[in-house]
N, C-alpha and C positions, 0 to 999 in steps of 0.2 A: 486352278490356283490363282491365278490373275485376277480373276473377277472375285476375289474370297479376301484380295488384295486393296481394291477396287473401296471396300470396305470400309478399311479400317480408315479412324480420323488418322490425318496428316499429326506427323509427332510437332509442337513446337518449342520451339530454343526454350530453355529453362533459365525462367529471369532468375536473380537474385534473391534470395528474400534477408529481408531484415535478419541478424544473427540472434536470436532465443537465448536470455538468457537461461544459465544452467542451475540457478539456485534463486529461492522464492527466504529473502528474511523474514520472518516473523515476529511479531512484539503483542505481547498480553502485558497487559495490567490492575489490577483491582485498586481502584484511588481509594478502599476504606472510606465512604462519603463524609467523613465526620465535619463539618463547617465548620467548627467552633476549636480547630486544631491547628493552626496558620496555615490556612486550606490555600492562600497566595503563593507563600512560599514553596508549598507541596506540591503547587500544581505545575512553577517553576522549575523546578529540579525535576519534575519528567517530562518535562518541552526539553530540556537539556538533555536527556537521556535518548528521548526520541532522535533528535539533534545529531546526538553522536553517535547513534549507530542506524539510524537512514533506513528502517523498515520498510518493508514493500507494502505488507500489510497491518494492520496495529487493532488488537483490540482491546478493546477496555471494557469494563467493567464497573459498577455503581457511578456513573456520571449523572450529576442532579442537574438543573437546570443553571446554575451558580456557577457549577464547575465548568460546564458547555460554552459559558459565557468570558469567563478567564479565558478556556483554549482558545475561542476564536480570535483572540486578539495576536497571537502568537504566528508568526509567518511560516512555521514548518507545517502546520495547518493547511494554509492556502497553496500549499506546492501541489 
């Protein structure tokens, strides 16, 4: 039994680990790509949406190149 002991790895101390969050938000969108619909303002009022509810992950849907260009000016973006 000793030597069957002999064996096994040594157990080590059990670090901490970071605490896991317990819920993943999600956010979809479809921006309707229409440009010619005050595609500024449109694009505004969902950085503000985004903004306020702090999604983990976010997807969207119809982003043109126009629209790519509005978000990135937007700092909830760069977070």
């Amino acid at each position: 039994m000793m030597s069957l002991l002999k064996c096994l790895p040594n157990p080590q101390p059990e670090q901490s680990k970071p605490e896991a969050k317990s819920e993943i938000k999600f956010m979809t969108y479809n921006f309707w790509s229409r440009e010619d619909v005050v595609v500024y303002k449109r694009m505004q009022a969902i950085g503000c949406l985004v903004e306020k509810h702090d999604p983990d992950v976010i997807f969207f849907q119809e982003v043109t190149p126009h629209i790519r260009t509005i978000f990135e000016s937007f700092a909830w973006l760069k977070k």
